[in-house]
Backbone as numpy.savetxt, mean C-alpha at the origin, in Angstrom:
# Nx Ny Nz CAx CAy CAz Cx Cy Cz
1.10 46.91 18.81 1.32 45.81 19.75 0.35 44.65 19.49
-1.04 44.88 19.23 -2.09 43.69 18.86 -1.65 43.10 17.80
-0.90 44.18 16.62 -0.43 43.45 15.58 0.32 42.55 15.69
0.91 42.27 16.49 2.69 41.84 16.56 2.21 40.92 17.31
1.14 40.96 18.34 0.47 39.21 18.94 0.19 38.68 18.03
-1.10 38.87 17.38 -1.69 38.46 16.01 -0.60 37.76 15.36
0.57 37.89 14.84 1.25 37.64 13.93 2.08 36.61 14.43
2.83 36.96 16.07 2.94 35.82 16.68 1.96 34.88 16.51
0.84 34.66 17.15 0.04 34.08 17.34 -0.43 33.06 16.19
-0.59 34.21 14.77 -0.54 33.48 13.86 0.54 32.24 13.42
2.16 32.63 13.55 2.97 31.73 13.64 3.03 30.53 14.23
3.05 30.65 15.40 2.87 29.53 16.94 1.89 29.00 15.78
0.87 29.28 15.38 -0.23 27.83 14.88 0.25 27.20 13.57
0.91 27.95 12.70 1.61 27.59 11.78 2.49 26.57 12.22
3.44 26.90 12.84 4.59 25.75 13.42 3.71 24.51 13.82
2.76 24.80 14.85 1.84 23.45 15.26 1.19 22.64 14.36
1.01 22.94 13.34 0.66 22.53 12.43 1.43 21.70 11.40
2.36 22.67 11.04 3.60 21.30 10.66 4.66 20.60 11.33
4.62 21.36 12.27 5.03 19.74 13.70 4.20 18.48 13.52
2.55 18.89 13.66 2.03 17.81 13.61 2.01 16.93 12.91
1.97 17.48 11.41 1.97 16.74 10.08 3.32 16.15 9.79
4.72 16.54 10.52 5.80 16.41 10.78 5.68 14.66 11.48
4.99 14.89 12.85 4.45 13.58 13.21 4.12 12.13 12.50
2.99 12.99 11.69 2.38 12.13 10.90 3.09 10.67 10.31
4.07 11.74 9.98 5.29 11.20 8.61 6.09 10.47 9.29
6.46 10.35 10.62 7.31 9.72 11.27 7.84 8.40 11.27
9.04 8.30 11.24 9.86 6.78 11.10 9.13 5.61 11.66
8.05 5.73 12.84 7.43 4.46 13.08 6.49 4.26 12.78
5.18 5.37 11.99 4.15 5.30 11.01 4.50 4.33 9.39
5.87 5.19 9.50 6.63 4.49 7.72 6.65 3.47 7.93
7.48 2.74 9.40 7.55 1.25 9.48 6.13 0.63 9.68
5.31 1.16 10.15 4.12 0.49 10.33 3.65 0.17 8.87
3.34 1.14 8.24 2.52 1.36 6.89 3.58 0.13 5.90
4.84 0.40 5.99 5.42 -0.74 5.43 5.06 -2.14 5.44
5.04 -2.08 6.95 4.34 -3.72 7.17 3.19 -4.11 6.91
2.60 -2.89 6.87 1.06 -3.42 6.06 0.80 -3.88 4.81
1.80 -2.67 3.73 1.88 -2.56 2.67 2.27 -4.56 2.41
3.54 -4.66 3.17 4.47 -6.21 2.70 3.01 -7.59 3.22
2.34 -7.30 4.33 0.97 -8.15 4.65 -0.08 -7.53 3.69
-0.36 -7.04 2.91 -0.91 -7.38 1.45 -0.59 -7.68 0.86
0.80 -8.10 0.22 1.19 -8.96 -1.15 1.57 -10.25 -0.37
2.29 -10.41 0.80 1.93 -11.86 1.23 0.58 -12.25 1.46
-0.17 -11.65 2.01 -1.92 -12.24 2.72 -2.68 -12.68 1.14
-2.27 -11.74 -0.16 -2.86 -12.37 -1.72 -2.13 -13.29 -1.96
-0.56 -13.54 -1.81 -0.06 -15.23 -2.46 -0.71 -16.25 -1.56
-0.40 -16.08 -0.04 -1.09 -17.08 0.55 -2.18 -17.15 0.63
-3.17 -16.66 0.10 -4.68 -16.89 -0.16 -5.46 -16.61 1.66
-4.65 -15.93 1.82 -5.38 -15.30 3.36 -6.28 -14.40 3.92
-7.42 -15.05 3.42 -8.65 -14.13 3.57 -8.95 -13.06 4.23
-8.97 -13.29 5.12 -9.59 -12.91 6.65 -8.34 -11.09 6.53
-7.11 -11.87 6.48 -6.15 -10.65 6.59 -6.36 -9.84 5.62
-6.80 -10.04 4.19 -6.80 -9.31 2.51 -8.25 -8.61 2.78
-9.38 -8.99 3.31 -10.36 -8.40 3.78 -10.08 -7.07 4.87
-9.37 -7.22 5.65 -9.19 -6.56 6.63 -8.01 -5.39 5.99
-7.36 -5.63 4.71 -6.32 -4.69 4.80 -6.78 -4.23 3.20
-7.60 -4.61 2.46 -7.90 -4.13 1.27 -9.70 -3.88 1.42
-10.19 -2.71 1.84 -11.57 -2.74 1.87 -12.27 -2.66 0.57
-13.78 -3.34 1.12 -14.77 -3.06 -0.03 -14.71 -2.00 -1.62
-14.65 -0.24 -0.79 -14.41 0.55 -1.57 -12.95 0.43 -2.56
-12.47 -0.37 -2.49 -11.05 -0.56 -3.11 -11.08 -0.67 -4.68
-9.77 0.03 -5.49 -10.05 0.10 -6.86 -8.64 -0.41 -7.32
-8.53 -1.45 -7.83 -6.79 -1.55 -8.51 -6.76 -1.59 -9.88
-6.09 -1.16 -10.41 -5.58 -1.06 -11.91 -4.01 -1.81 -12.24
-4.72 -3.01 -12.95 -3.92 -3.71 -13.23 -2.74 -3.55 -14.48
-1.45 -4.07 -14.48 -0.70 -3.96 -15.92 -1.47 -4.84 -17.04
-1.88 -4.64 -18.50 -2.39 -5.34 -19.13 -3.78 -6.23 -19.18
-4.18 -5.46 -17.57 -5.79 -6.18 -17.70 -6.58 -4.92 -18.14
-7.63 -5.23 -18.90 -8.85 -3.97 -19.29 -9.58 -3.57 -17.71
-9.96 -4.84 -17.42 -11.41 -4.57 -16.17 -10.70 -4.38 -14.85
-10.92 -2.94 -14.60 -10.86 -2.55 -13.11 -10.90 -3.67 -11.82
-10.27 -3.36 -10.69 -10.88 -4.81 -9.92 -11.44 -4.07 -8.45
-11.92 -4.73 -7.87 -12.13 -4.48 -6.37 -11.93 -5.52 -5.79
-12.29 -5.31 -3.98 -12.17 -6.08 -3.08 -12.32 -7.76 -3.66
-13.73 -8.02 -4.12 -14.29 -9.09 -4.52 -13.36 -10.14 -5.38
-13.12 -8.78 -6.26 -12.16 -9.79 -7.13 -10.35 -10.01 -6.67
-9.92 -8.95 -5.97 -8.53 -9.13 -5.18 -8.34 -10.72 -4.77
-9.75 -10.76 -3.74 -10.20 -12.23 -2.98 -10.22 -13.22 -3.87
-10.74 -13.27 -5.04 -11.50 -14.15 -5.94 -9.83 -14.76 -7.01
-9.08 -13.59 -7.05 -7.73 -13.77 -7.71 -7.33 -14.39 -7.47
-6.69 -14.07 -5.72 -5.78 -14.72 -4.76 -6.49 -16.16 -4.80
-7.76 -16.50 -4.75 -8.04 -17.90 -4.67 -7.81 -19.28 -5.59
-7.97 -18.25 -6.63 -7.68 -19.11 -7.76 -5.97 -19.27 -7.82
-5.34 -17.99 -7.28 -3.55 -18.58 -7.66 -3.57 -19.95 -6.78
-4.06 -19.74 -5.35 -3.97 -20.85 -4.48 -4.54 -22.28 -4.79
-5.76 -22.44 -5.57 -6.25 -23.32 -5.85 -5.28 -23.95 -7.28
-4.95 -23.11 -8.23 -3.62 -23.65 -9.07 -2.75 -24.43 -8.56
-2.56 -23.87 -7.01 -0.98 -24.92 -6.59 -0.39 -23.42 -6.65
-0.53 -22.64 -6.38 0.71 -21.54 -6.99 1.48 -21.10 -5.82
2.27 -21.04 -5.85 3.28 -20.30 -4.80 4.22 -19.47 -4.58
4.29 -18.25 -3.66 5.07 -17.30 -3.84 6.69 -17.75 -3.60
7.53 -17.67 -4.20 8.99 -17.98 -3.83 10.01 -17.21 -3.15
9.63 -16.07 -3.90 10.42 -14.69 -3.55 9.40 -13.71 -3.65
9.76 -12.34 -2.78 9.10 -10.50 -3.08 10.05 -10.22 -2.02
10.59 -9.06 -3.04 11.23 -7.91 -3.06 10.92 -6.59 -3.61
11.01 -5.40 -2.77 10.57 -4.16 -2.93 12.33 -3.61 -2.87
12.52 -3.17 -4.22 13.95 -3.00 -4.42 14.25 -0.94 -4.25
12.84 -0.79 -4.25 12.56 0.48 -4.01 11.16 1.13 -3.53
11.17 2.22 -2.65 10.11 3.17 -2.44 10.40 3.76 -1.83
9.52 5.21 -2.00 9.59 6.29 -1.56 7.84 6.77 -1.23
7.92 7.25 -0.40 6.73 7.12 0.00 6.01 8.83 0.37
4.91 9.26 0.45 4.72 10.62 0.23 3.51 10.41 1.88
3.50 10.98 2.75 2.77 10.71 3.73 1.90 12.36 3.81
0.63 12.34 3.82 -0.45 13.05 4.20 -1.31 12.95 5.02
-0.52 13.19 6.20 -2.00 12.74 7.22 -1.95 11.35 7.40
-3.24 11.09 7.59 -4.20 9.75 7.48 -4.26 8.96 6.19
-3.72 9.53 4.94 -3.58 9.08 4.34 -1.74 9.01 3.08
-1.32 8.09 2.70 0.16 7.53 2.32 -0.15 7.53 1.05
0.96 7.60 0.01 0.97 7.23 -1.03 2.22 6.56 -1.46
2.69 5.71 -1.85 4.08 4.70 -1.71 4.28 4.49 -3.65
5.51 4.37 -3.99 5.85 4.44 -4.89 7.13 3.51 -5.11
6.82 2.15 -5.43 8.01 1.38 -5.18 8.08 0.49 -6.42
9.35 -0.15 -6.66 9.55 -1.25 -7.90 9.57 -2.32 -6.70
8.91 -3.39 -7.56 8.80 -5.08 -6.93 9.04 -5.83 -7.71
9.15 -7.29 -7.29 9.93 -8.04 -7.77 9.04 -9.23 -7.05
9.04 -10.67 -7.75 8.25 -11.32 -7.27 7.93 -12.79 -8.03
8.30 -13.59 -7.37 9.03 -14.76 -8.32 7.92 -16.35 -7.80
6.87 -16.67 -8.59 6.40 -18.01 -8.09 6.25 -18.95 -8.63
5.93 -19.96 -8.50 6.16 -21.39 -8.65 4.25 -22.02 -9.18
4.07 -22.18 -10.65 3.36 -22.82 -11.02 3.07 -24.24 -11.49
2.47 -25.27 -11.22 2.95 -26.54 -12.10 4.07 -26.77 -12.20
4.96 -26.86 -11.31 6.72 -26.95 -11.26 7.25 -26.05 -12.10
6.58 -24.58 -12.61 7.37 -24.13 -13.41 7.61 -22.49 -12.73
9.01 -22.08 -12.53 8.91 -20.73 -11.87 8.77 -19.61 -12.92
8.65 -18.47 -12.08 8.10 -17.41 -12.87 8.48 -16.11 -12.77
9.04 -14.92 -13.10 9.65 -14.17 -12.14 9.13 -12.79 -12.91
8.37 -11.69 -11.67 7.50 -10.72 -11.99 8.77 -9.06 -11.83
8.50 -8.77 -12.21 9.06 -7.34 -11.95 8.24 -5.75 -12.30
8.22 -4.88 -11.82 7.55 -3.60 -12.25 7.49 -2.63 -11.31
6.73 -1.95 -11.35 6.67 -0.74 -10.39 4.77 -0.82 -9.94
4.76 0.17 -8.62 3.73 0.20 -8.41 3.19 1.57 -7.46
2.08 1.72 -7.73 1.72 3.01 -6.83 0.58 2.75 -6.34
0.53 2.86 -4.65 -0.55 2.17 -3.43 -0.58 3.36 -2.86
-2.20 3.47 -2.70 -2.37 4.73 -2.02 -2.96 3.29 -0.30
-2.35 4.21 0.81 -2.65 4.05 2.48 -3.60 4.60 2.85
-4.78 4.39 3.65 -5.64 4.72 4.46 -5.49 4.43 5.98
-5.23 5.57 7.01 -5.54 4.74 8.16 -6.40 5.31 8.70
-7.08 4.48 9.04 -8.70 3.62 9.37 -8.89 3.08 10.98
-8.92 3.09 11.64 -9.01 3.02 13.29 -7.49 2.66 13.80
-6.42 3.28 13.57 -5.82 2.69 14.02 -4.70 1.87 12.98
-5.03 1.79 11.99 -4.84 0.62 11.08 -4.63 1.12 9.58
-3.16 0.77 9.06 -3.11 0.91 7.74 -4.06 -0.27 7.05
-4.99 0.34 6.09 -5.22 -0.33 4.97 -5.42 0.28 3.57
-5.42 -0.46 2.41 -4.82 -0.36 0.68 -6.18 -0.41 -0.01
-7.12 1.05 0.04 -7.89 0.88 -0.86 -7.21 1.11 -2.38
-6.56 1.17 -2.77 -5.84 1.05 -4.41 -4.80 1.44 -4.69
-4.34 0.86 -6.23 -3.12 0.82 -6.23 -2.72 0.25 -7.99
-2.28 0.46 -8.34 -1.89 0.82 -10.07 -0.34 0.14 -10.22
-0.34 -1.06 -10.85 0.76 -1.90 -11.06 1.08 -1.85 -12.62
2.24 -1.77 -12.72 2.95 -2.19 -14.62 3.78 -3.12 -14.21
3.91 -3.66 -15.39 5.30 -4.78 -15.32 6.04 -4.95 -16.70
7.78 -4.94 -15.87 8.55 -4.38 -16.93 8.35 -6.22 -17.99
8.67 -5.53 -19.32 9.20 -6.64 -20.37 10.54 -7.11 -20.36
């Protein structure tokens, strides 16, 4: 009979457990984390500090298509400034795909983008895939890193 609680008992916490993590994953976390994900690639075209600070922290590591040097926070900021100071402008972004892997507190998203801007009157049009790992952080999705290619 102790056995057979035990084993219940053991179950019941099993189930609670992936109920919870069940939670986690839920359709209005995805939409949230989405919108975070789409307010980082707008907050870097529009050169929007304050928001790219707040949603890409310090500890942050990205790996770029075709660049050698690693980047962080500093330089995310330092990028975005210079597209803005070019004149540059986003025209179009599109995420034509993702699928997204949710753990907890922390996301991992796996999507192709698309992404089309306007230099010196001349447009430009980006395409590739990308993989962004999610942190949430009080409350709050934010993108310490994330690993971009772009197709030829």
């Amino acid at each position: 009979m102790r056995r057979a609680i035990r084993i219940t008992t053991a179950m019941a916490g099993v189930f609670a457990i992936l109920i919870v993590s069940g939670l986690a994953a839920g359709p209005d976390d995805q939409a949230e984390l989405l919108k975070a994900r789409e307010a980082v690639w707008r907050s870097w075209f529009a050169n929007d500090t304050k928001a790219l600070e707040a949603l890409v922290p310090p500890d942050t590591i990205v790996i770029s298509s075709g660049e050698e040097k690693w980047k962080h926070q500093a330089d995310i900021l330092q990028s975005a400034a210079d597209f803005d100071a070019k004149g540059g402008n986003r025209t179009r972004l599109e995420f034509q795909r993702t699928e997204i892997q949710p753990f907890g507190d922390v996301a991992i998203t796996y999507s192709q983008y698309l992404y089309e801007t306007e230099l010196g009157g001349k447009r430009s049009l980006t395409s590739g895939r990308v993989t962004e790992i999610f942190v949430l952080r009080n409350g709050k999705w934010t993108n310490p890193g994330w690993h971009t290619d772009t197709e030829k």
